[in-house]
Phi, psi and omega in degrees: 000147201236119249282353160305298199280330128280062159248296193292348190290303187325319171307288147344336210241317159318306156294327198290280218323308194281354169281323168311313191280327169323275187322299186286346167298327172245061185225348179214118182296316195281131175322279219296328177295314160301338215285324197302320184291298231268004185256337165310287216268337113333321177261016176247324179299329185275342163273293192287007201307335183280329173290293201292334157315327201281334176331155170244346170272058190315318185289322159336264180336313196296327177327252149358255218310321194300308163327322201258345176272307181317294171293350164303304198297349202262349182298290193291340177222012177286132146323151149250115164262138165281056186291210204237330162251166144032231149279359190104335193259103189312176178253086177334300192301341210265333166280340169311286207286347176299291165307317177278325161294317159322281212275319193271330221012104200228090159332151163300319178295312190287325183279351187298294174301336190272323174235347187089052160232159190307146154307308172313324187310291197282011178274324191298310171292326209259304201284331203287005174268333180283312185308311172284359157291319179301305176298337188260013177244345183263325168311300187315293192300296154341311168296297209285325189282328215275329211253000000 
């Protein structure tokens, strides 16, 4: 690299850093996740730097490459959360039996006896859990084939 071209990076980086490190900070809450794209994205102007001159909207590109580091990073370490509804707030009895016929493996009759509640009651609860398991699990799957 030739003592120009780092002149113009040293430029670029000045003007830049702090509107940059800004914009990503507020799209990545933790400093160090920014601080990290934003030394990512400088070292990508600085490998690519003979192509990217010709650019003629660097700051554009610098733009450009950080957004694409940003969706890396949320592709690569966003959860998938499954919650069990919705909102958030399960239908608890429909997840009780649901776990206590799966997991605990407890016949209906036993859980019947255990709480006073009807068996239809609780077959009733139990399909309406597989069923919303089922759509947040077809959610899941989707996501996953897309990816």
């Amino acid at each position: 690299m030739s003592p120009q071209e780092s002149e113009k990076i040293e430029a670029v980086y000045k003007g830049e850093r702090k509107r940059l490190l800004s914009y990503i900070r507020t799209r990545i809450p933790v400093r160090i996740g920014a601080e990290d794209i934003l030394h990512d994205v400088f070292y990508q102007l600085t490998v690519g730097f003979r192509d990217i001159i010709k650019i003629e909207a660097v700051t554009a590109w610098l733009y450009r490459v950080a957004d694409n580091r940003i969706t890396d990073l949320y592709r690569k370490k966003m959860p998938v959360s499954i919650s069990y509804s919705e909102n958030g707030n399960d239908n608890e009895e429909q997840r009780s039996v649901f776990v206590t016929t799966e997991f605990e493996e407890m016949s209906f009759k036993e859980i019947s006896e255990r709480t006073g509640i009807g068996v239809n009651t609780l077959l009733s609860r139990k399909r309406y859990a597989v069923l919303a398991l089922r759509e947040r699990l077809n959610e899941l799957y989707k996501l996953l084939k897309s990816n």
